[in-house]
N, C-alpha and C positions, 0 to 999 in steps of 0.2 A: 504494500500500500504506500503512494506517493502524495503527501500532502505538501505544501507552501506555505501556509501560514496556522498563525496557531487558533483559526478559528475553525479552519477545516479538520485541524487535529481536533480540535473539539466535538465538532457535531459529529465526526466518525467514532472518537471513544463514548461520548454520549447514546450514540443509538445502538450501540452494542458492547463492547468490550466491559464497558462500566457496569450495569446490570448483570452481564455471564459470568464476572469475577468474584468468588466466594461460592455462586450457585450455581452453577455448571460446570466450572473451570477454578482450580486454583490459582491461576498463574496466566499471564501474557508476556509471550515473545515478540517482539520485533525489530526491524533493521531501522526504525525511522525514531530518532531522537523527542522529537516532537509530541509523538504519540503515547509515549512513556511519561514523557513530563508531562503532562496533561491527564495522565489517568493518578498518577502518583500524589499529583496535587489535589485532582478531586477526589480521590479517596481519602487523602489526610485532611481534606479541608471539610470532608463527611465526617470526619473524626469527632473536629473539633468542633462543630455546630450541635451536633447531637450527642447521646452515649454511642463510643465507639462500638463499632461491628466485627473489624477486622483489624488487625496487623499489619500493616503495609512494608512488603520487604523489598528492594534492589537488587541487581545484580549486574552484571556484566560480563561477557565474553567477545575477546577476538577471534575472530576465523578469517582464511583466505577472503570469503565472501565481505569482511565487512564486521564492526561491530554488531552484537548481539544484546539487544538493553531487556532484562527480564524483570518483568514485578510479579509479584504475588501475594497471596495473603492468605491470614488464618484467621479463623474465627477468635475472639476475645474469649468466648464462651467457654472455650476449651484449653485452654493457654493457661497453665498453672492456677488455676482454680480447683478446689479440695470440693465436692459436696459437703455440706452442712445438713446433719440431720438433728432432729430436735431428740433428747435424751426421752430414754422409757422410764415410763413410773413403776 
């Protein structure tokens, strides 16, 4: 995917990637800088607006092809939290 500005990064991660991340998909790969920075930001910017969802992780690899920019996440819910049960009488 070839985007030019960051508002076509936007309406492309908006109508897809941003909703299938967590519920379909753990993770998104791509070659285009822009489309990383734009999901990254509206996921931590979902963070910080409401109670967090997810974990928002980075990553990167080079290959012959080209940089490789990967995000992913994990649910809060599940990320070092103990259940809490109330004691028997």
């Amino acid at each position: 995917m070839s985007v030019d500005s960051f508002h076509e990064a936007h309406e492309w991660i908006m109508s897809g990637p941003y909703n299938e991340i967590g519920y379909l998909y753990s993770g998104y790969i791509t070659t285009n800088w822009m489309l990383a920075h734009v999901l990254v930001y509206e996921r931590t910017w979902r963070n910080t607006i409401s109670d967090p969802q997810f974990l928002v992780y980075t990553n990167y690899d080079y290959t012959p092809e080209g940089i490789l920019y990967k995000v992913w996440v994990t649910p809060v819910s599940t990320v070092g939290v103990q259940e809490v049960r109330p004691e028997e009488s």
